[in-house]
BALOBA-1460 file (C-alpha; in Angstrom, 3 decimals):
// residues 244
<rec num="1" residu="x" x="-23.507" y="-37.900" z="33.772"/>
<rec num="2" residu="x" x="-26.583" y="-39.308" z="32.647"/>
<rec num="3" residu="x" x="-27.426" y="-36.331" z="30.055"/>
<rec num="4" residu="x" x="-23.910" y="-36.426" z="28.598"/>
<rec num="5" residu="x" x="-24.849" y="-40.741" z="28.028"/>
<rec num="6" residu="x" x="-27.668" y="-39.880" z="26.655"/>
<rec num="7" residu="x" x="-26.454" y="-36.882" z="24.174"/>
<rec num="8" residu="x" x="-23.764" y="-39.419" z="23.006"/>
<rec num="9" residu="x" x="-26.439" y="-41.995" z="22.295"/>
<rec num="10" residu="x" x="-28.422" y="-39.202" z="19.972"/>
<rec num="11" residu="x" x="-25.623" y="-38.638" z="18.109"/>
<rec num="12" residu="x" x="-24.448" y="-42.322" z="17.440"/>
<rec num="13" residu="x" x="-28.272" y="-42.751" z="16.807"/>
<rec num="14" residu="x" x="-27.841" y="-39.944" z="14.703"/>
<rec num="15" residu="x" x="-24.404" y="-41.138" z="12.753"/>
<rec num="16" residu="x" x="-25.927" y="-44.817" z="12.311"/>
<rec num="17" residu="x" x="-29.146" y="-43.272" z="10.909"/>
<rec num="18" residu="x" x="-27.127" y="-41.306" z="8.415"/>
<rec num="19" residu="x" x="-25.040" y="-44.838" z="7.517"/>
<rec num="20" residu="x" x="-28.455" y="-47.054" z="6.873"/>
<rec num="21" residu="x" x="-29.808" y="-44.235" z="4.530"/>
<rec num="22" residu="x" x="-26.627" y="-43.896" z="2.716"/>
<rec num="23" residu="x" x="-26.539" y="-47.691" z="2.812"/>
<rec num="24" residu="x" x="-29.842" y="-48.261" z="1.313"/>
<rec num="25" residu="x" x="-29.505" y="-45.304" z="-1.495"/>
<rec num="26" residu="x" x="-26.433" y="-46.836" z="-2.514"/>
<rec num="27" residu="x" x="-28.138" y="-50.423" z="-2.869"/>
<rec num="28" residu="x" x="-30.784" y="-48.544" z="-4.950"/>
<rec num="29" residu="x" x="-27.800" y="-47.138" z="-7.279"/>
<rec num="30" residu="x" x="-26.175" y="-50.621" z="-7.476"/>
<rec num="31" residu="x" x="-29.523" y="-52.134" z="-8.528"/>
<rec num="32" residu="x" x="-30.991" y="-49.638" z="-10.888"/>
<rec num="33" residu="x" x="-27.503" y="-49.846" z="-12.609"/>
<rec num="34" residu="x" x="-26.949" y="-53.764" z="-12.495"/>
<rec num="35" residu="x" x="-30.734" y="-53.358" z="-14.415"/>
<rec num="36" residu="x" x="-30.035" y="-50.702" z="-16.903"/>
<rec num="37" residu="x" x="-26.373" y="-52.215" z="-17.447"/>
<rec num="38" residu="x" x="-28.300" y="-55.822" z="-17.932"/>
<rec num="39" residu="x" x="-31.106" y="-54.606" z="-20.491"/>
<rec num="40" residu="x" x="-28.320" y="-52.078" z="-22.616"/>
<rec num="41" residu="x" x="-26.074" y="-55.776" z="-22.828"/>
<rec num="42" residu="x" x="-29.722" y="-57.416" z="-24.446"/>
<rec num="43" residu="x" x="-29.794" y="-54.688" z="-26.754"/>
<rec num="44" residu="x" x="-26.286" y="-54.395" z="-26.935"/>
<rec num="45" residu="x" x="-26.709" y="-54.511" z="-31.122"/>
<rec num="46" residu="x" x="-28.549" y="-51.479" z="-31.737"/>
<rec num="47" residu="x" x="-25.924" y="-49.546" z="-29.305"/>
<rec num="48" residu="x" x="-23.733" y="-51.289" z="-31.475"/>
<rec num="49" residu="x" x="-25.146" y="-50.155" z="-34.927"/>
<rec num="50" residu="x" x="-25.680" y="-46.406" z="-33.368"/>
<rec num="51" residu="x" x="-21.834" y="-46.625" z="-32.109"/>
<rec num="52" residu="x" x="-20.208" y="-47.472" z="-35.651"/>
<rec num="53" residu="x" x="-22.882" y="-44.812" z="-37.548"/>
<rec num="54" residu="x" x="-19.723" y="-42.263" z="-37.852"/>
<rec num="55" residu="x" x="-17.423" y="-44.695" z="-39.733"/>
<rec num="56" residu="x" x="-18.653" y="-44.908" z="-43.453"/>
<rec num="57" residu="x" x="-20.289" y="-47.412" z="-44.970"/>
<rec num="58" residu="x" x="-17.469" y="-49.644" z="-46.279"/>
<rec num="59" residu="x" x="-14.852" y="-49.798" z="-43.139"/>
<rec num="60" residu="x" x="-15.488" y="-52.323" z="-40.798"/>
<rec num="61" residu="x" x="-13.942" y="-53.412" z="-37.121"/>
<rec num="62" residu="x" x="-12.005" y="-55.833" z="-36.707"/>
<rec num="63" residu="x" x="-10.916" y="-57.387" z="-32.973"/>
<rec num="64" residu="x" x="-7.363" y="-59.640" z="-32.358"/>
<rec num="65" residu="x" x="-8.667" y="-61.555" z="-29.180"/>
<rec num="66" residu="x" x="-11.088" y="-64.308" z="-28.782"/>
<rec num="67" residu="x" x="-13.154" y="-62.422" z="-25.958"/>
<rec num="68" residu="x" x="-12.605" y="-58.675" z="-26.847"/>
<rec num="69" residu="x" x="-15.753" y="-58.143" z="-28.900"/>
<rec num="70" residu="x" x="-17.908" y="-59.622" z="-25.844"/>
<rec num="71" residu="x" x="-15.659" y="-57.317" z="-24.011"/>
<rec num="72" residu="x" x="-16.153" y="-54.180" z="-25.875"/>
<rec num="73" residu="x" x="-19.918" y="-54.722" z="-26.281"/>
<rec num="74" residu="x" x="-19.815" y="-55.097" z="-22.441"/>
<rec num="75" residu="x" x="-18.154" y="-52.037" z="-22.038"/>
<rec num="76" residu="x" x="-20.561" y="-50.293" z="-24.269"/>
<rec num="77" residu="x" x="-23.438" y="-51.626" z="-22.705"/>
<rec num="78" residu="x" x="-21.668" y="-50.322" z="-18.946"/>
<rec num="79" residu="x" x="-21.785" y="-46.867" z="-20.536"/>
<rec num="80" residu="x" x="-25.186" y="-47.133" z="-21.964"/>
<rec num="81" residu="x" x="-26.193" y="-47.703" z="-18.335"/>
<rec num="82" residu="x" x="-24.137" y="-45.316" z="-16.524"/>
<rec num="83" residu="x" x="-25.747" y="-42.496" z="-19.242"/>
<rec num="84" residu="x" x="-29.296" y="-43.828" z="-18.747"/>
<rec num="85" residu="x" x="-29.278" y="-44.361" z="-14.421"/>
<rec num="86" residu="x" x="-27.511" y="-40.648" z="-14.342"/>
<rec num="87" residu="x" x="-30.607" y="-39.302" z="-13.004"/>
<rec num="88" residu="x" x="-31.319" y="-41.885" z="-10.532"/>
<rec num="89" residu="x" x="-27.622" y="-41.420" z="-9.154"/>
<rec num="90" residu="x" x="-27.700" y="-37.662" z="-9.301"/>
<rec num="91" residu="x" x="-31.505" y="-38.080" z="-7.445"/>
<rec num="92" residu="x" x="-30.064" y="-40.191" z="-4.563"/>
<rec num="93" residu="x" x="-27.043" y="-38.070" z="-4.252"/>
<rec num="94" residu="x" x="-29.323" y="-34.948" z="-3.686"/>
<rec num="95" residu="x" x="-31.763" y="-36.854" z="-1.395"/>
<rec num="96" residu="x" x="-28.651" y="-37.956" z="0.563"/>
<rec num="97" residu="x" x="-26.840" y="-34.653" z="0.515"/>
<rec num="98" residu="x" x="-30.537" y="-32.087" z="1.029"/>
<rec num="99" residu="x" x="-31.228" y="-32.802" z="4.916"/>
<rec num="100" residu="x" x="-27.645" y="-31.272" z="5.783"/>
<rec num="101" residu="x" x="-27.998" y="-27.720" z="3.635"/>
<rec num="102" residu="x" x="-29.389" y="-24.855" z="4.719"/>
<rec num="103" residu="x" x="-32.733" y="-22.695" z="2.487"/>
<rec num="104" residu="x" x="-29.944" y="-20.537" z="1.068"/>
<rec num="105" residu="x" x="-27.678" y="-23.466" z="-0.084"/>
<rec num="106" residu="x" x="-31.271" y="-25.231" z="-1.537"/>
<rec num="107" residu="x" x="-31.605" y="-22.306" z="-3.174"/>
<rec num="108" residu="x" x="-28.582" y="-22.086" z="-5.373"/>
<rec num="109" residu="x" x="-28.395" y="-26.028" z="-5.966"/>
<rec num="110" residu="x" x="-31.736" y="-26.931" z="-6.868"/>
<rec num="111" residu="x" x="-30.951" y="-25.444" z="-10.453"/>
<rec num="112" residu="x" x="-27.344" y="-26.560" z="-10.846"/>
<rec num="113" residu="x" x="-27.297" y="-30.309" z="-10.271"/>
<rec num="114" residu="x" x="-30.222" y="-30.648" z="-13.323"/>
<rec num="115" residu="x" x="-27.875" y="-27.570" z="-14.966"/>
<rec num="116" residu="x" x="-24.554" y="-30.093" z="-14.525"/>
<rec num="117" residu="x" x="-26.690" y="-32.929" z="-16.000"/>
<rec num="118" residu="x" x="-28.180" y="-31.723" z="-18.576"/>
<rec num="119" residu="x" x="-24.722" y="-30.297" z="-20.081"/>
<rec num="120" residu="x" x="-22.799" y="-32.965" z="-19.709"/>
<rec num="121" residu="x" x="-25.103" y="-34.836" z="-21.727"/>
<rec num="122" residu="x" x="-25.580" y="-32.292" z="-24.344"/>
<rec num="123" residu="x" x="-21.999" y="-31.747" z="-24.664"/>
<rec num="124" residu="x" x="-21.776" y="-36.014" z="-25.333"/>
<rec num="125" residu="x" x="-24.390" y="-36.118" z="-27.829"/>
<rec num="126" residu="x" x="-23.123" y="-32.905" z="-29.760"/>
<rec num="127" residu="x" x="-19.419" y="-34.216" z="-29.734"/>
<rec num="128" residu="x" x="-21.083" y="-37.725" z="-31.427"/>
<rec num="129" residu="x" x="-23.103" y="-36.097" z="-33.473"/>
<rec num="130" residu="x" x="-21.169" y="-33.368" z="-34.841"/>
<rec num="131" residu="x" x="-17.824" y="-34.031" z="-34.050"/>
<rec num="132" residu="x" x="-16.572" y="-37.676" z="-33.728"/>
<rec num="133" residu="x" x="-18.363" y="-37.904" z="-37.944"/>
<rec num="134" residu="x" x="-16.243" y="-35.153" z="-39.615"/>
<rec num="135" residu="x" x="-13.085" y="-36.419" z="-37.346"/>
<rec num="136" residu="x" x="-13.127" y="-39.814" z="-38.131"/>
<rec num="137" residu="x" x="-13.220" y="-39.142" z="-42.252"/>
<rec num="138" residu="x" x="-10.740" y="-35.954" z="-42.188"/>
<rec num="139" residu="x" x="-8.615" y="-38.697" z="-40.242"/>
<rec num="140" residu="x" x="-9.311" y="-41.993" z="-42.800"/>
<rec num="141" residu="x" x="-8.834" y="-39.393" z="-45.418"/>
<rec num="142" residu="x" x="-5.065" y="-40.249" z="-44.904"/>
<rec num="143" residu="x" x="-5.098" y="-43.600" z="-46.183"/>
<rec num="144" residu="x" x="-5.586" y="-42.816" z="-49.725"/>
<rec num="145" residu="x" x="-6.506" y="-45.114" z="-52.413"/>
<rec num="146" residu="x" x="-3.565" y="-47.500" z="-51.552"/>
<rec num="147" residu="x" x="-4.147" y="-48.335" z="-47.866"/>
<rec num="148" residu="x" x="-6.925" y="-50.015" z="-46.221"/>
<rec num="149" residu="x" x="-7.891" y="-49.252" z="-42.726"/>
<rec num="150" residu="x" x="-8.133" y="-52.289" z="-40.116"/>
<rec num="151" residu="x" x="-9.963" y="-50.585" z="-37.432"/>
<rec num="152" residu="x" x="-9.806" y="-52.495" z="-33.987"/>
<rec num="153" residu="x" x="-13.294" y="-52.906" z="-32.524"/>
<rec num="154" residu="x" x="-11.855" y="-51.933" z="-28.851"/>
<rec num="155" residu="x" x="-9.429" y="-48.920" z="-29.997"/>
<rec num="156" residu="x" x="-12.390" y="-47.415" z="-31.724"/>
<rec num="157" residu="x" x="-14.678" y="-47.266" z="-28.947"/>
<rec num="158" residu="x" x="-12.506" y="-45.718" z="-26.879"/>
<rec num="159" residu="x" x="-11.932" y="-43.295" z="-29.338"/>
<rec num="160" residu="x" x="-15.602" y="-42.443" z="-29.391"/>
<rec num="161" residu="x" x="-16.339" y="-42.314" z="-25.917"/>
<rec num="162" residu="x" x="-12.973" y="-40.465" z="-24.850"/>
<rec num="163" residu="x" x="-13.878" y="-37.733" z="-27.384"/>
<rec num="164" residu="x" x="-17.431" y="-37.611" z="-26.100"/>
<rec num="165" residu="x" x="-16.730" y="-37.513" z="-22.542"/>
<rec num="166" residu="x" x="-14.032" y="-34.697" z="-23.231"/>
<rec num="167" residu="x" x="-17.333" y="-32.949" z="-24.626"/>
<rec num="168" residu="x" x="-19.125" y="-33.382" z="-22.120"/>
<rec num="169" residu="x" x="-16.676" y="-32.151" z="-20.077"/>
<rec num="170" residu="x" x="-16.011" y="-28.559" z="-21.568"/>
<rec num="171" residu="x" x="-20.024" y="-28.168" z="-22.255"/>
<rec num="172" residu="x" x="-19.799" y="-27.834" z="-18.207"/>
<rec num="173" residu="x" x="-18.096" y="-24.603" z="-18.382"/>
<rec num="174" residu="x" x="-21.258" y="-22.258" z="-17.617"/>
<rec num="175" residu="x" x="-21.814" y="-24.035" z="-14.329"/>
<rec num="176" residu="x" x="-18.103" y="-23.882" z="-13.474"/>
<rec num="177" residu="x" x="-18.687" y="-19.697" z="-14.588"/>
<rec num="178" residu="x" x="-21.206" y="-19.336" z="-12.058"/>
<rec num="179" residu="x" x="-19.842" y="-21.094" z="-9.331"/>
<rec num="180" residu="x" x="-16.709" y="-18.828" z="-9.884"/>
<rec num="181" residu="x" x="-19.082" y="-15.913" z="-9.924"/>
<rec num="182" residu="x" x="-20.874" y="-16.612" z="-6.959"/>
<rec num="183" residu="x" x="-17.730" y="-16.585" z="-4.688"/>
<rec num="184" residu="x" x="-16.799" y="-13.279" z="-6.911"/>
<rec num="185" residu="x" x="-14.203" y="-14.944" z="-8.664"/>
<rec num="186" residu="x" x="-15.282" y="-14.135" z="-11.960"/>
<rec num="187" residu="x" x="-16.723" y="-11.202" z="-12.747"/>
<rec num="188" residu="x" x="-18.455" y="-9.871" z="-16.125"/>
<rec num="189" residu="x" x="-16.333" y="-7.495" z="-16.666"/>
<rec num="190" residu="x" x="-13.030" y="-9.385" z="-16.350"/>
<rec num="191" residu="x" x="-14.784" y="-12.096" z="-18.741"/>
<rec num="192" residu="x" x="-15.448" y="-9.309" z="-21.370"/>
<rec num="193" residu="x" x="-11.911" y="-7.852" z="-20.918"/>
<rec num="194" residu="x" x="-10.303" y="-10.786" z="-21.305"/>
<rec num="195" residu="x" x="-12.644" y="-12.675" z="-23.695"/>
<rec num="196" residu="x" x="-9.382" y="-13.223" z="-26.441"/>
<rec num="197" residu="x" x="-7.500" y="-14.772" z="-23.507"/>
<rec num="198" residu="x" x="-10.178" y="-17.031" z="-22.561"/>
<rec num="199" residu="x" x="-10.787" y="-18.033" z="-26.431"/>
<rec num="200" residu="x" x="-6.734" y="-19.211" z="-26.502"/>
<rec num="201" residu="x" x="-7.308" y="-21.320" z="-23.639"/>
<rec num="202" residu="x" x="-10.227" y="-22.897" z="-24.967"/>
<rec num="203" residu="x" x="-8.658" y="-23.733" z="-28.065"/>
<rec num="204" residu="x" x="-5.749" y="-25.284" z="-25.879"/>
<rec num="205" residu="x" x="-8.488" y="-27.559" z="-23.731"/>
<rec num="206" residu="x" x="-10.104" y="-28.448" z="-27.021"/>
<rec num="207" residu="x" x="-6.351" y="-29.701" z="-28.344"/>
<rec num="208" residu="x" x="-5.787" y="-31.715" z="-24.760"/>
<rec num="209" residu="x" x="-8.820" y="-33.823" z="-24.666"/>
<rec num="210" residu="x" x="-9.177" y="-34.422" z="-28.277"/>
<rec num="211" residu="x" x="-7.499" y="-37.896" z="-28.722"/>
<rec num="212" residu="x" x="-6.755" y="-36.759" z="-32.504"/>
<rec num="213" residu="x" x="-3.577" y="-33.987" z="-33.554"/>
<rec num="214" residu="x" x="-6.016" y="-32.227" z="-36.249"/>
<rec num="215" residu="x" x="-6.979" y="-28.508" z="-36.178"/>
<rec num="216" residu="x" x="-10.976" y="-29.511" z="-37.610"/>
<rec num="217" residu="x" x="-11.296" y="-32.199" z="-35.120"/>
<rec num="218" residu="x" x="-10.615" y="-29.307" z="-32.538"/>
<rec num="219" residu="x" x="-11.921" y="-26.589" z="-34.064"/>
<rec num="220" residu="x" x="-15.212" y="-28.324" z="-34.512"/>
<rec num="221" residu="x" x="-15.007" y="-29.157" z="-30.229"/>
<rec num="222" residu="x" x="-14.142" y="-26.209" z="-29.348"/>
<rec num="223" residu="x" x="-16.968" y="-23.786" z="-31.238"/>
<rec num="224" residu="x" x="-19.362" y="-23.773" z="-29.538"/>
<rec num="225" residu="x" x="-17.612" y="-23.665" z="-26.248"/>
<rec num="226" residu="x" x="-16.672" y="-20.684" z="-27.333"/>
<rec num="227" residu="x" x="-20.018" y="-20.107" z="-28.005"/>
<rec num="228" residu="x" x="-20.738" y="-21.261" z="-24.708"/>
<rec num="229" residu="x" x="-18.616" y="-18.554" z="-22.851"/>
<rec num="230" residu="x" x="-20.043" y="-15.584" z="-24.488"/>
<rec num="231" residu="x" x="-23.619" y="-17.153" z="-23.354"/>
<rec num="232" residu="x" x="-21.978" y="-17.681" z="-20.143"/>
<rec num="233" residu="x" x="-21.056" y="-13.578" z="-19.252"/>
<rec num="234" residu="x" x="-25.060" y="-13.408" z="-19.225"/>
<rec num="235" residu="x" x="-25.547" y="-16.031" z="-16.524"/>
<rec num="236" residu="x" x="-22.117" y="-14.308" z="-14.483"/>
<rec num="237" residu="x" x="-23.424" y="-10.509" z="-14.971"/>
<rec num="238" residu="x" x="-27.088" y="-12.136" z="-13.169"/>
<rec num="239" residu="x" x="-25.193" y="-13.567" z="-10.832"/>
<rec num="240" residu="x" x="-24.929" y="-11.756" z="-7.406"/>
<rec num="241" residu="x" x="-21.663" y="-12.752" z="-5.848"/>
<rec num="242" residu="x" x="-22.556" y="-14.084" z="-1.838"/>
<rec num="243" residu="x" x="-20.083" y="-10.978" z="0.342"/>
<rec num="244" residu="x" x="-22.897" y="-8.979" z="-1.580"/>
């Protein structure tokens, strides 16, 4: 009776220990984004002049309500710090998650939560570098030379950072391809047979998460995830499913 007491106590011990630690990392996430939200909203104009730097020279924004600039600056400054405290979030995450996985499991996901990272944020700053630019002129081009675009501060920023999340999105797809692999979902061979297939549907994902109807805008998206899954039957051909 007494050892059965005192096994329950260990493992509420145990439980409790596990809520304080998750407790305390996620007071270290709340903080280190309050801060990095907070110093992004002081330097909320140079986010702001980097933002607009696809629209040319001679359009401006415009905003209807009284508070929706210091609203959309706020929001801009929220995604500034969500981008920057990525790491520290991702960092606490593992720290939380490490203790309950075994050597093998360690093994596999010390290189894919940097992997998932590190795409995601190339796959932003490609889509705003490369892709938002071309899109937003093929897409003014429509005005001609007797309509002026008014360009609403808030429905532009959405614009931008739908489109580059949507890239950041589909630059995960090599990750997603070895995960697949691993359980011997995916194989290299099916990837090569089937490469046209996998091309179509790419295109189609490109379409979907663009928040614009034109063929460049896609097109533009969607190269180099193409690119991407050619690079990718490397990584799955490496990749030694776990039955084997």
């Amino acid at each position: 009776m007494t050892q059965d007491a005192g096994a329950v106590d260990a493992r509420s011990m145990s439980f409790w220990s596990h809520v304080r630690e998750l407790r305390i990392r996620l007071v270290i996430v709340v903080l280190t984004l309050a801060v990095l939200v907070t110093v992004a909203f002081i330097c909320v104009n140079p986010l702001f002049r980097l933002l607009i730097l696809p629209l040319p020279t001679d359009v401006g924004l415009n905003f209807i309500g009284i508070a929706e600039a210091f609203l959309v600056k706020f929001k801009l400054a929220l995604v500034a710090g969500l981008i920057a405290s990525s790491p520290v979030v991702v960092g606490q995450l593992w720290g939380f998650v490490r203790p309950a996985l075994k050597d093998s499991e360690v093994k596999y996901a010390v290189p894919v939560v940097p992997a998932v990272l590190l795409l995601f944020l190339a796959g932003v700053v490609f889509t705003f570098l490369f892709v938002i630019p071309p899109a937003v002129m093929f897409l003014l081009q429509f005005a001609g030379d007797k309509l002026q675009p008014v360009l609403m501060f808030d429905s532009y920023f959405t614009f931008v950072v739908g489109l580059s999340v949507a890239g950041g999105l589909l630059f995960e797809m090599p990750v997603v391809l070895a995960f697949l692999a691993k359980l011997g979902i995916v194989t290299y061979a099916g990837m090569a047979k089937h490469w046209r297939i996998a091309v179509v549907i790419i295109l189609i994902l490109a379409a979907a998460l663009t928040p614009t109807p034109d063929a460049i805008t896609m097109s533009i998206l969607a190269a180099p995830i193409i690119a991407l899954y050619f690079a990718s039957m490397w990584i799955v051909k490496m990749t030694k499913p776990i039955n084997k």
